[in-house]
BALOBA-1460 file (C-alpha; in Angstrom, 3 decimals):
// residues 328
<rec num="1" residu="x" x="65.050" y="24.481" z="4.402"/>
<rec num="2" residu="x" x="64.526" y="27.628" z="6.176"/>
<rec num="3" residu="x" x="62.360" y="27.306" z="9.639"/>
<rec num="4" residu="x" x="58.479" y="27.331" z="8.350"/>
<rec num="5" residu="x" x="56.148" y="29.988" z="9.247"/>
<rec num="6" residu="x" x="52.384" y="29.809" z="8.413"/>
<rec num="7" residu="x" x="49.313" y="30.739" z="9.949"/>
<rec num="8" residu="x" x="46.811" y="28.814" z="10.707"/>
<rec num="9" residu="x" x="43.910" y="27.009" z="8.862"/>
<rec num="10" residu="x" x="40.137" y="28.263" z="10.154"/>
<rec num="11" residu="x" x="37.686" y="25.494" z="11.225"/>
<rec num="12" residu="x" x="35.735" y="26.004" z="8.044"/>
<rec num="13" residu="x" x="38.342" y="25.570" z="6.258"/>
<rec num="14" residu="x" x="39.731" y="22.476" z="7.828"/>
<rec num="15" residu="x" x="36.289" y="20.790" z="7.488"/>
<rec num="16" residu="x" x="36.240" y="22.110" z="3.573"/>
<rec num="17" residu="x" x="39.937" y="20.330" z="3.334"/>
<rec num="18" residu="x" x="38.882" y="17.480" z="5.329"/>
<rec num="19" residu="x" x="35.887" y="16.980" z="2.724"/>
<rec num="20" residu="x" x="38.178" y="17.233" z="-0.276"/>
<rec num="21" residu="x" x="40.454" y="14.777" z="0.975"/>
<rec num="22" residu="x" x="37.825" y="12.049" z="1.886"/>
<rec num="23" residu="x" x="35.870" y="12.183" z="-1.594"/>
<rec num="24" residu="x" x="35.838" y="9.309" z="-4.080"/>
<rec num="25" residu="x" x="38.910" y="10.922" z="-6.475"/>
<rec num="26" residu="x" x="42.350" y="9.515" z="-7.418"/>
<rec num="27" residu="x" x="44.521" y="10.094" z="-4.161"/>
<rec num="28" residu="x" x="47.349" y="11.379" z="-5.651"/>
<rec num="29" residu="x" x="45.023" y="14.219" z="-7.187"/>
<rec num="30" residu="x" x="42.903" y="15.218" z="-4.351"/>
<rec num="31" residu="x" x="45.883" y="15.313" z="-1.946"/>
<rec num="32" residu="x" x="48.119" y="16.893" z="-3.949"/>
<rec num="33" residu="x" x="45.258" y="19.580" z="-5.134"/>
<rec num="34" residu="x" x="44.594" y="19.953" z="-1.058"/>
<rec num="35" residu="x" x="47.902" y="19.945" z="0.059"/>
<rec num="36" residu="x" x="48.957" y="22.463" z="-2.691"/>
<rec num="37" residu="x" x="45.722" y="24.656" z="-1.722"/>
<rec num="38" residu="x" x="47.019" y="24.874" z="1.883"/>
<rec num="39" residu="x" x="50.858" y="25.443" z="1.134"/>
<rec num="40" residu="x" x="49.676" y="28.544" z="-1.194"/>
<rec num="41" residu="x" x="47.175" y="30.045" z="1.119"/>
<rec num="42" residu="x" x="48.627" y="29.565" z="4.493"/>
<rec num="43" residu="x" x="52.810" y="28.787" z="4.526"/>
<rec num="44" residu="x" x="54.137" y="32.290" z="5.153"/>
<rec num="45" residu="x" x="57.737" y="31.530" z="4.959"/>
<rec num="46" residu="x" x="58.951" y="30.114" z="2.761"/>
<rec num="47" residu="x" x="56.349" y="31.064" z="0.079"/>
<rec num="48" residu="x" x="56.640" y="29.068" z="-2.837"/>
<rec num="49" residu="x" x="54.906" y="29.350" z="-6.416"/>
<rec num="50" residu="x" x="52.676" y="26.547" z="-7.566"/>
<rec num="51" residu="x" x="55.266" y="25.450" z="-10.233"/>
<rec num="52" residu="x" x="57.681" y="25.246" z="-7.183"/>
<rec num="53" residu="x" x="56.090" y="23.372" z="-5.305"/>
<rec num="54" residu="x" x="55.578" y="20.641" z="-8.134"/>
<rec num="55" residu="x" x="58.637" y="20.016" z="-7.493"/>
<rec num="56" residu="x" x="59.257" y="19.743" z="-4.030"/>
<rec num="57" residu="x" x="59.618" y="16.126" z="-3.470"/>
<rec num="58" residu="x" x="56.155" y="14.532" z="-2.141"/>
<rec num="59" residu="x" x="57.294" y="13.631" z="1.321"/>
<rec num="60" residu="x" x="58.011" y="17.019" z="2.132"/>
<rec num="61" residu="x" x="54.751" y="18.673" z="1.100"/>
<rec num="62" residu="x" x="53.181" y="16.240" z="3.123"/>
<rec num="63" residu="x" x="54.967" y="17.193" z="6.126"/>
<rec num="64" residu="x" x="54.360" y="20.921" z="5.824"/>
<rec num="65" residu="x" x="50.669" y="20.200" z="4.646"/>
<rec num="66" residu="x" x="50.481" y="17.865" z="7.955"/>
<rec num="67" residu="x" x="52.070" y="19.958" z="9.964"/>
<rec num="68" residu="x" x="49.477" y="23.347" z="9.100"/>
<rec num="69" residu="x" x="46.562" y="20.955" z="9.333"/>
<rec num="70" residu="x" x="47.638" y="19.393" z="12.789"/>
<rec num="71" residu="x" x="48.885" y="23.077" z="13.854"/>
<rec num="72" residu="x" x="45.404" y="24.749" z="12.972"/>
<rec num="73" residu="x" x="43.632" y="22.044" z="14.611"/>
<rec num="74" residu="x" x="46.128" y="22.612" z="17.702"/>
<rec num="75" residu="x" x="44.817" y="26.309" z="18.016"/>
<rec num="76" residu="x" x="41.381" y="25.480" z="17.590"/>
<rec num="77" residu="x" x="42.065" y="23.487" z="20.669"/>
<rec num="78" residu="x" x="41.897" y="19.985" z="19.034"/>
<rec num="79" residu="x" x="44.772" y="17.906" z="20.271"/>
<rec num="80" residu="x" x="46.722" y="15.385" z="18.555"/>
<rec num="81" residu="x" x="46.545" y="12.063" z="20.786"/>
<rec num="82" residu="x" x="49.212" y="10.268" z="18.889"/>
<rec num="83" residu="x" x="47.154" y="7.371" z="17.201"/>
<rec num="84" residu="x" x="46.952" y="7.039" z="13.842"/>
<rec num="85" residu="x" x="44.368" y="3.891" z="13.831"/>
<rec num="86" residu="x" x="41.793" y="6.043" z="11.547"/>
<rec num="87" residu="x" x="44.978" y="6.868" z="8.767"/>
<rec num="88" residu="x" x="45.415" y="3.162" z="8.738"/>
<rec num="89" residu="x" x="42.107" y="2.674" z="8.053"/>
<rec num="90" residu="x" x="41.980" y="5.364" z="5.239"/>
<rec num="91" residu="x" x="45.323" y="3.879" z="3.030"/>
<rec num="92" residu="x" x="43.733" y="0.464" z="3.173"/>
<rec num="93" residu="x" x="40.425" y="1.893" z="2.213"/>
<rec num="94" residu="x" x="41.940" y="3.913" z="-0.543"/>
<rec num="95" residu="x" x="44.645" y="1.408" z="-1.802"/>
<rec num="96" residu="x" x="41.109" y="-0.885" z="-1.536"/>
<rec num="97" residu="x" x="40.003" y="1.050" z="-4.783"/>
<rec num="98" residu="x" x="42.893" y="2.216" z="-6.660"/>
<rec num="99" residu="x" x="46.429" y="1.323" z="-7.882"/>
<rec num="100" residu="x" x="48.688" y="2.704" z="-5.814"/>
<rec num="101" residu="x" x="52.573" y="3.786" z="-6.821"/>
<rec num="102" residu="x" x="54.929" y="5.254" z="-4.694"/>
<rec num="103" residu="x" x="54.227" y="8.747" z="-4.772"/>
<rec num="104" residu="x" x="50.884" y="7.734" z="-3.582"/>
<rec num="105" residu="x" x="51.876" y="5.986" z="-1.163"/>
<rec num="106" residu="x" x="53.808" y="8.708" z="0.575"/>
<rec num="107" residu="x" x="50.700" y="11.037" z="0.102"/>
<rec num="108" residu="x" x="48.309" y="8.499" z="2.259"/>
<rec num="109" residu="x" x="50.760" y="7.890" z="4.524"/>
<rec num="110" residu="x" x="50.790" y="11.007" z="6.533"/>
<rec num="111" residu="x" x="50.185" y="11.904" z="9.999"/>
<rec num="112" residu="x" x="47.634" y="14.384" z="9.835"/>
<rec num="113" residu="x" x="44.994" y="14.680" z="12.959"/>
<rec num="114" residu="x" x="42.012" y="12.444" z="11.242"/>
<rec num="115" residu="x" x="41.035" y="11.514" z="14.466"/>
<rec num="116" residu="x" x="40.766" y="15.347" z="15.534"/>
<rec num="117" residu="x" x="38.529" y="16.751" z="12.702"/>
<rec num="118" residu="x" x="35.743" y="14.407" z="14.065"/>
<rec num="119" residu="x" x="35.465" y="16.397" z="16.914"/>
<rec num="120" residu="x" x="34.607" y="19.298" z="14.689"/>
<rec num="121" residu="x" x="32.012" y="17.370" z="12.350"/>
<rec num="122" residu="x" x="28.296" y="17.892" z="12.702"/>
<rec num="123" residu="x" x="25.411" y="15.191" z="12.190"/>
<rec num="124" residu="x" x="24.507" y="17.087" z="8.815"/>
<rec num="125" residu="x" x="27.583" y="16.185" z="6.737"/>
<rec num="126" residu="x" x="28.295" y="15.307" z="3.398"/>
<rec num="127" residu="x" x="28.218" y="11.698" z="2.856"/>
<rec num="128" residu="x" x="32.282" y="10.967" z="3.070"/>
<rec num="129" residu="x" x="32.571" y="12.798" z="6.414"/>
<rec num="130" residu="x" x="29.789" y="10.609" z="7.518"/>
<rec num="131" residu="x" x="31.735" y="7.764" z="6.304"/>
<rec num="132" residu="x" x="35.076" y="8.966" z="8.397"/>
<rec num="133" residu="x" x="33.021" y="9.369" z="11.465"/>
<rec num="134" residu="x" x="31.804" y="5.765" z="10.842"/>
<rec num="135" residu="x" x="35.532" y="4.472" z="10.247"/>
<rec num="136" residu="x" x="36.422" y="5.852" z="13.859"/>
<rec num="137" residu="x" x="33.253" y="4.672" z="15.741"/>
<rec num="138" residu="x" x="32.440" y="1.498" z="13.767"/>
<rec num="139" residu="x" x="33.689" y="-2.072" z="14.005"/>
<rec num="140" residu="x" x="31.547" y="-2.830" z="11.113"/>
<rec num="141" residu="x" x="31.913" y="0.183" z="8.575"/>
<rec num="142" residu="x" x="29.710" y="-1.703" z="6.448"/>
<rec num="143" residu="x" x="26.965" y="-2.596" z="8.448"/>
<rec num="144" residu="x" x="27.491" y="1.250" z="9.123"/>
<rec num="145" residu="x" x="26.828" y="2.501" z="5.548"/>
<rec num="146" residu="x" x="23.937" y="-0.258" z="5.221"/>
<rec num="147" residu="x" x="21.982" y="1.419" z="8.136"/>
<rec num="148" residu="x" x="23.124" y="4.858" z="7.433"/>
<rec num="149" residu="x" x="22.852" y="5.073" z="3.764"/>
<rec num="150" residu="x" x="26.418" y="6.657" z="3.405"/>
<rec num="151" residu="x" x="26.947" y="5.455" z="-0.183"/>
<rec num="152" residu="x" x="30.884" y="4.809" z="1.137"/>
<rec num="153" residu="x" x="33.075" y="2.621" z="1.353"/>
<rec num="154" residu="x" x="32.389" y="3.030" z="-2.487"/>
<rec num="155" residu="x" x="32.341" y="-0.750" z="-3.688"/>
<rec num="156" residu="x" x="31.517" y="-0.044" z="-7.482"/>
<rec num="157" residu="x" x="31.315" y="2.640" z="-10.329"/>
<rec num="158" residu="x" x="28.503" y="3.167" z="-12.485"/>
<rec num="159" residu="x" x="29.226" y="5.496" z="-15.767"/>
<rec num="160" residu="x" x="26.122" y="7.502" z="-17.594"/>
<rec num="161" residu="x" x="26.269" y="9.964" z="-19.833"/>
<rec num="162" residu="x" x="24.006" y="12.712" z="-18.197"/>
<rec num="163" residu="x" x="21.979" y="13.995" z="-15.426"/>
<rec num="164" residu="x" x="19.028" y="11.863" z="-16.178"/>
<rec num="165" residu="x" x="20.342" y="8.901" z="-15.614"/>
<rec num="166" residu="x" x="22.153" y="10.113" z="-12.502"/>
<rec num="167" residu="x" x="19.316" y="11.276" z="-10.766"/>
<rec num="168" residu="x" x="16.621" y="8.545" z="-12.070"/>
<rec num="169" residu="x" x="18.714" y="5.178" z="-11.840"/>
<rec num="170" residu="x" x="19.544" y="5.537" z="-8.038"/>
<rec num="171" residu="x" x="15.776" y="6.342" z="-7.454"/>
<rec num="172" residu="x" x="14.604" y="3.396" z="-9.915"/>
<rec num="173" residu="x" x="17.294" y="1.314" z="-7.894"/>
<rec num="174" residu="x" x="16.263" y="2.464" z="-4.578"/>
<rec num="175" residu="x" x="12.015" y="1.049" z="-5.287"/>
<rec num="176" residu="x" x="13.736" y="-1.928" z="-6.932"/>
<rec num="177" residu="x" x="14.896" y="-3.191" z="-2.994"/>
<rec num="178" residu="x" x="18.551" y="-2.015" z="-4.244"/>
<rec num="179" residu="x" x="19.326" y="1.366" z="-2.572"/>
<rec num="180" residu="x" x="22.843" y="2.429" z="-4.358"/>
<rec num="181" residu="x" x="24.190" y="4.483" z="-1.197"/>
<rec num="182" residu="x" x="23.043" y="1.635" z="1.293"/>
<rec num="183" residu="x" x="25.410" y="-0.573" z="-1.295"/>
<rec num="184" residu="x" x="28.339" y="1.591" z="-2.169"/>
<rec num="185" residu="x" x="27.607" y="2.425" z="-5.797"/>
<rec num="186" residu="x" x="28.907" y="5.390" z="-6.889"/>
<rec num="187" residu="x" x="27.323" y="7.251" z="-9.963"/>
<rec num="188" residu="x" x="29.259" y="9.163" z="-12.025"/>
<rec num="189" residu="x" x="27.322" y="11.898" z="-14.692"/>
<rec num="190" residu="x" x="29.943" y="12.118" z="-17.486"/>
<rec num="191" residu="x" x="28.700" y="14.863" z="-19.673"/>
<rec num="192" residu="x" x="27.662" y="12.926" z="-22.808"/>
<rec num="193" residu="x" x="28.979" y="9.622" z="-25.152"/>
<rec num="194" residu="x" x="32.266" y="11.029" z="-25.867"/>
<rec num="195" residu="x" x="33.543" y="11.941" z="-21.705"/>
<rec num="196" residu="x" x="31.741" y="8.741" z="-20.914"/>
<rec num="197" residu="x" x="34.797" y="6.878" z="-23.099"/>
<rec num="198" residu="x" x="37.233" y="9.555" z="-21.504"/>
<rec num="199" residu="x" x="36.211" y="8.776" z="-18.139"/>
<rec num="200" residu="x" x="36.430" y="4.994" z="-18.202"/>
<rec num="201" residu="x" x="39.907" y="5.144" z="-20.207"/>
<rec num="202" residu="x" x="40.931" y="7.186" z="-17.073"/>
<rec num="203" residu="x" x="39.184" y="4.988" z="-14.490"/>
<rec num="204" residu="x" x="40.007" y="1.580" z="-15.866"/>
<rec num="205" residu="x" x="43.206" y="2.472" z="-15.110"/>
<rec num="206" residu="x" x="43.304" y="3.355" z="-11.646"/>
<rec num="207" residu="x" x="40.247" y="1.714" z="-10.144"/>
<rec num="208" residu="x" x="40.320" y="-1.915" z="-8.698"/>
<rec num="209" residu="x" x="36.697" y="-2.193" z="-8.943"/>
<rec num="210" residu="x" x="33.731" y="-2.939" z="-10.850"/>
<rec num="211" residu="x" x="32.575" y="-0.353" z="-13.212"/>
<rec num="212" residu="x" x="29.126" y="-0.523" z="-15.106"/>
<rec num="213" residu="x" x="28.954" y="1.661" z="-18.065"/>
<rec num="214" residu="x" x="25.697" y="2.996" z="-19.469"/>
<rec num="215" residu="x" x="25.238" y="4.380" z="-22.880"/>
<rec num="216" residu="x" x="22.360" y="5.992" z="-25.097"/>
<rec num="217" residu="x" x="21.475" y="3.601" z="-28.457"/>
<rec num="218" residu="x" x="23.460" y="6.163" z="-30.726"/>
<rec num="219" residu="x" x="26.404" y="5.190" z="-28.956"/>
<rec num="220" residu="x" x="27.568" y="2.178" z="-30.625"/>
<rec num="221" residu="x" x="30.678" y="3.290" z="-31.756"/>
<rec num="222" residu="x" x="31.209" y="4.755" z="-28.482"/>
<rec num="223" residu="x" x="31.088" y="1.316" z="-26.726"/>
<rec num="224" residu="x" x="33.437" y="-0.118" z="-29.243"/>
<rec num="225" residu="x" x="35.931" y="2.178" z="-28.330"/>
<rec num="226" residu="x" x="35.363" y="0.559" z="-24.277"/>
<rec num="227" residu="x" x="34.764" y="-2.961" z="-25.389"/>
<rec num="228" residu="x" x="38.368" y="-3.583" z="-25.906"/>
<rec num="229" residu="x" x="39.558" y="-2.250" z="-22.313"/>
<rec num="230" residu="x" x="36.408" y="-3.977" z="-20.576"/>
<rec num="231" residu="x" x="37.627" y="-6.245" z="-18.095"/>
<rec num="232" residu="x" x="36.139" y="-8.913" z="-16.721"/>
<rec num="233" residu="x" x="34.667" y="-7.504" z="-13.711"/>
<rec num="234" residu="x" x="32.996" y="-5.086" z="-15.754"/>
<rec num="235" residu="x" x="30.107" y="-4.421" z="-17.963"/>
<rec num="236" residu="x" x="28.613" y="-1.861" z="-20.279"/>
<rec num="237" residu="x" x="25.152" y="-1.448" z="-21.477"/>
<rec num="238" residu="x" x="23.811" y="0.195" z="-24.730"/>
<rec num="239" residu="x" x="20.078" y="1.326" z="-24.674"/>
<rec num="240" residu="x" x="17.537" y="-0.833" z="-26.416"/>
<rec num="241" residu="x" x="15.893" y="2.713" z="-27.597"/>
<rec num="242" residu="x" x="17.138" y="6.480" z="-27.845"/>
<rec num="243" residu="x" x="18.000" y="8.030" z="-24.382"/>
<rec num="244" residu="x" x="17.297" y="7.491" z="-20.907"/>
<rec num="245" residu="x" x="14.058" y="9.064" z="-21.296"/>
<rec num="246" residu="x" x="12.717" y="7.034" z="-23.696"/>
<rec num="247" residu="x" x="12.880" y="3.899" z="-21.161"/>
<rec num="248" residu="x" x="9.746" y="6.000" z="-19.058"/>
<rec num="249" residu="x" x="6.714" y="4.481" z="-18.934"/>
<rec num="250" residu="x" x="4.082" y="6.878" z="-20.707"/>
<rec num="251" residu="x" x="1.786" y="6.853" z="-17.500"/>
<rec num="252" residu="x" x="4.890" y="8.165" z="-15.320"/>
<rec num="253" residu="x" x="5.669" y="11.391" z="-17.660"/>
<rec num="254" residu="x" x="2.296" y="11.931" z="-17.945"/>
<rec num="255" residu="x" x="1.638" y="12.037" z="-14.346"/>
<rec num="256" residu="x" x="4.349" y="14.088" z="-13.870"/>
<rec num="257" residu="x" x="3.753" y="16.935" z="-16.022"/>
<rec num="258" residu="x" x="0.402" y="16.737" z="-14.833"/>
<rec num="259" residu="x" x="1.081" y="17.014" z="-11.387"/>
<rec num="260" residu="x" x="4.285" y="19.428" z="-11.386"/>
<rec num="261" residu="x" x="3.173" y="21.893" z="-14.185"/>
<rec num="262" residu="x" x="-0.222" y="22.912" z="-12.343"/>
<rec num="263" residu="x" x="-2.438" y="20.342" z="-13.895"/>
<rec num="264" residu="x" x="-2.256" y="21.081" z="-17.023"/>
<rec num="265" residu="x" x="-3.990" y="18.995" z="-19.845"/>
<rec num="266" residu="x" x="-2.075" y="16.889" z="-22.072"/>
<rec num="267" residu="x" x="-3.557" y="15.665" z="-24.843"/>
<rec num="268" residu="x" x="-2.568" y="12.275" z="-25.638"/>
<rec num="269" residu="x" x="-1.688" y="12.913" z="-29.692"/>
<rec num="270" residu="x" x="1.102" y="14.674" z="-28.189"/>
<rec num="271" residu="x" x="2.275" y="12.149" z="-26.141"/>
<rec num="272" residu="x" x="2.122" y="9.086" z="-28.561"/>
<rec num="273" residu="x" x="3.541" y="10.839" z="-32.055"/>
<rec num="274" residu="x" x="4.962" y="7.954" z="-33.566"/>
<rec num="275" residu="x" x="8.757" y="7.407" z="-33.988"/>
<rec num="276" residu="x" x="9.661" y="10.804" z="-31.895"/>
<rec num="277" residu="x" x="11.945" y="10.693" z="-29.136"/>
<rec num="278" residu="x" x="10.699" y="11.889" z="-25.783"/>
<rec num="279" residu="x" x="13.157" y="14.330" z="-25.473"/>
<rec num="280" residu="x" x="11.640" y="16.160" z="-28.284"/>
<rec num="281" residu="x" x="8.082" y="15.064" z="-27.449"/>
<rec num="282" residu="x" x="8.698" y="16.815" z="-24.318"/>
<rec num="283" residu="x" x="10.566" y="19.706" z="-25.656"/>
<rec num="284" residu="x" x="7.059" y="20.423" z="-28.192"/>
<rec num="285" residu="x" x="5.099" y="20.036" z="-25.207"/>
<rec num="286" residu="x" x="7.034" y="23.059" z="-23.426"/>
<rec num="287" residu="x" x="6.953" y="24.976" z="-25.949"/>
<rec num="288" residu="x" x="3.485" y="24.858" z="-27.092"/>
<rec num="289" residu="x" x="2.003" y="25.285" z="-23.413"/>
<rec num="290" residu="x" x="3.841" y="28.411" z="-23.585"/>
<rec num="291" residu="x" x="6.002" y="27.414" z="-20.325"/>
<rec num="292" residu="x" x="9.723" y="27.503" z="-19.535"/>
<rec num="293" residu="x" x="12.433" y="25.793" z="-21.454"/>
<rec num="294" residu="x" x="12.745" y="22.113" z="-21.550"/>
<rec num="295" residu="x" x="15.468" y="21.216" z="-19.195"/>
<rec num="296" residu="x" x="16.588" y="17.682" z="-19.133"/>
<rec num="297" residu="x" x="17.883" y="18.293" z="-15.643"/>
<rec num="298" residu="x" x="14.803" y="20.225" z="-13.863"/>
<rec num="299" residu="x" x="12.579" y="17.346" z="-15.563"/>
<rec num="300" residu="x" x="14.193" y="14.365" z="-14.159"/>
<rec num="301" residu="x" x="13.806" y="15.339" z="-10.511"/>
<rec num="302" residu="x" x="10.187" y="16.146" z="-11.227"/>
<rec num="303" residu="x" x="9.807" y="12.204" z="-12.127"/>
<rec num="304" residu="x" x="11.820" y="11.698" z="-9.220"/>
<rec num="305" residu="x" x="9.294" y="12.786" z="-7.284"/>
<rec num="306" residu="x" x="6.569" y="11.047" z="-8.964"/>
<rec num="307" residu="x" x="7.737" y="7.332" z="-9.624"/>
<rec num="308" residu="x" x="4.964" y="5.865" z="-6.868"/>
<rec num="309" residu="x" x="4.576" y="2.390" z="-8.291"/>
<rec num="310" residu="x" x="5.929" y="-0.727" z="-9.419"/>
<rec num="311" residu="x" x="4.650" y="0.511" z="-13.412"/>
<rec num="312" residu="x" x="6.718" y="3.273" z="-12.957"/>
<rec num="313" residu="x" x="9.942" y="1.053" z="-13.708"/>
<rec num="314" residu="x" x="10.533" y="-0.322" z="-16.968"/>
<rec num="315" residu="x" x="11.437" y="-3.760" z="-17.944"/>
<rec num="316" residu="x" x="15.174" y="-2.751" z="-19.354"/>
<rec num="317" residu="x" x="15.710" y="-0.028" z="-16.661"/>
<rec num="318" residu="x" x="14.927" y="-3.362" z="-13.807"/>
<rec num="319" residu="x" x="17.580" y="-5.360" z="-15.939"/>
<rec num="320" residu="x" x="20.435" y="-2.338" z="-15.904"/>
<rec num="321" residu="x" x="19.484" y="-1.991" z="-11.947"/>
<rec num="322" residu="x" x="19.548" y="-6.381" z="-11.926"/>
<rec num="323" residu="x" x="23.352" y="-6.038" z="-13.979"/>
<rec num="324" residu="x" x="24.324" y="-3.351" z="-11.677"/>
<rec num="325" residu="x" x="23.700" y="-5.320" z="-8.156"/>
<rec num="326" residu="x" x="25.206" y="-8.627" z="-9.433"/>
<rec num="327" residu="x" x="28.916" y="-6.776" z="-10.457"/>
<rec num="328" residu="x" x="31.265" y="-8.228" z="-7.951"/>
C-alpha cells in the first residue's frame, strides 16, 4: 500500500469516537462503524470508498484507524506510553458479554492510545467514559460502578417495548433498594411487541448474559415467538393487564397530573371508567381539559418525578423488579 497520509482527528472528535467505541453495542459493529467513520473523514491518501473499505481485510483498518487515533492524540500533545493494560482490560470486558469470532477479535485487539483519551475526559461524562476512567484507576471496577452509579460493566439486559417502561422501571427499581446503574442492568426501549422479538433474536445470539424480556398482555403471540430461543439464564414476562401504564397505582397518576398540569381538577368518573385502558383514560383526559397531546413519553417522566412512596409501586411491577435482580 501506498505511504498513508491523513490529517488529524480534533479532540472533540476523539472523545465523540472514544464514546462510540465504549458503548454497550456488538464490537464488531461499533468498531467497524468508528473505524470506517475515521478512514472516510480523515485518511487523505489513499482515499477509499465505503464499499472499498469493506473489503480491506480487518487487520489493516485497524492499523490505519489506530494509527489516526494515536496520531491525533500525538498532536494534541497526548503521548503514547507503550502500555496497553486498559486494552486488555476492554477485550476481556467485551469478550465478557458477547461471542466473539475472529474478525472480532482482531477489531479489540488493537493498539489504540486508551490510556491517552483519559487525559482528555472531564468529570461530566457519559456513563461508559466514566466506566473507562474507572477501568484505568480502579482495582475494583465493580465496587467502582456500585459507588458511582455507572450502570457498566453491563452485567444483564432488560428488553421493553417502549419509553414507559424505560424510564419508569429503573426509577420503580431504584425505591425498590435495586438501583439498575449501581447493578449493571442495561435497559433497552425496543419500539413496540414486534422489535422487542427482533431485538432478542439478534441479542440471544451474541450476548453471554442474562436478558429479561418484558411484554404488554396483547403480546402473547409475541412471547411465543421468544419462548423457544429462551435460554436458561433468561426470562420473559407478559403483563397481567394492558400496558405498562395500567400497572400505576390510581393515587400516583392522579397526583401527577395534579401536580404537573397546574392543579387542575380531576374528577374521579374519569379516572375509574370501567374496563378502559389508562392510556386512553389519559388520552380523554388531555383532550377534554383542552391541553396538549397525550404523549406517552412526556407523561412517564412526569410520574417519574412524582413516585414519593412505597404505594406508588405496584405489586406486579415489585415482582418484574424481584425477577430482574435474581437473573444470574
Amino acid at each position: 500500500m501506498e505511504v498513508l497520509k491523513f490529517k488529524p482527528l480534533t479532540k472533540d472528535q476523539l472523545i465523540i469516537s472514544i464514546d462510540r467505541l465504549t458503548r454497550f453495542k456488538e464490537p464488531e459493529v461499533k468498531y467497524l462503524r468508528v473505524f470506517y467513520d475515521i478512514l472516510s473523514a480523515n485518511l487523505l491518501v489513499p482515499k477509499f470508498k465505503k464499499s472499498e473499505m469493506e473489503k480491506i481485510d480487518y487487520a489493516e483498518i485497524t492499523q490505519i484507524a489506530q494509527d489516526i487515533i494515536n496520531f491525533s492524540l500525538e498532536a494534541l500533545g497526548v503521548h503514547a506510553n507503550e502500555n496497553y493494560a486498559l486494552n486488555n482490560k476492554i477485550f476481556e470486558y467485551e469478550t465478557s458479554l458477547f461471542n466473539i469470532d475472529k474478525n472480532s477479535e482482531m477489531l479489540l485487539k488493537n493498539k489504540i492510545n486508551y490510556d491517552g483519551f483519559i487525559d482528555l475526559l472531564t468529570e461530566n461524562e457519559p456513563k461508559n467514559l466514566q466506566w473507562l476512567k474507572g477501568l484505568k484507576y480502579s482495582e475494583d471496577i465493580k465496587s467502582f460502578r456500585q459507588e458511582n452509579s455507572i450502570k457498566y460493566p453491563i452485567e444483564k439486559v432488560v428488553i421493553v417495548e417502549g419509553a414507559t417502561e424505560e424510564t419508569l422501571l429503573p426509577e420503580f427499581a431504584k425505591r425498590c433498594g435495586y438501583d439498575f446503574d449501581k447493578n449493571g442492568v442495561y435497559v433497552l426501549s425496543a419500539g413496540g411487541k414486534n422489535q422487542v422479538v427482533k431485538l432478542y433474536y439478534s441479542l440471544v445470539e451474541k450476548l453471554k448474559i442474562p436478558i429479561f424480556v418484558l411484554l404488554d398482555k396483547d403480546a402473547k403471540q409475541n412471547q411465543e415467538s421468544i419462548n423457544h430461543k429462551l435460554r436458561n439464564c433468561d426470562c420473559i414476562h407478559l403483563l397481567s393487564c394492558g400496558e405498562f401504564e395500567d400497572l400505576l397505582p390510581l393515587d400516583l397518576v392522579k397526583r401527577t397530573l395534579e401536580y404537573e398540569l397546574n392543579n387542575i381538577s380531576i374528577l374521579e368518573k374519569e379516572m375509574l371508567l370501567p374496563q378502559e385502558p389508562m392510556v386512553k383514560k389519559l388520552e380523554e383526559i388531555f383532550k377534554t381539559r383542552g391541553m396538549h397531546e397525550f404523549k406517552k413519553v412526556e407523561f412517564a417522566q412526569m410520574v417519574r418525578r412524582n413516585i414519593v412512596q412505597n404505594s406508588d409501586i405496584s405489586t406486579e411491577i415489585r415482582e418484574i423488579i424481584e425477577v430482574i435482580k435474581k437473573l444470574k
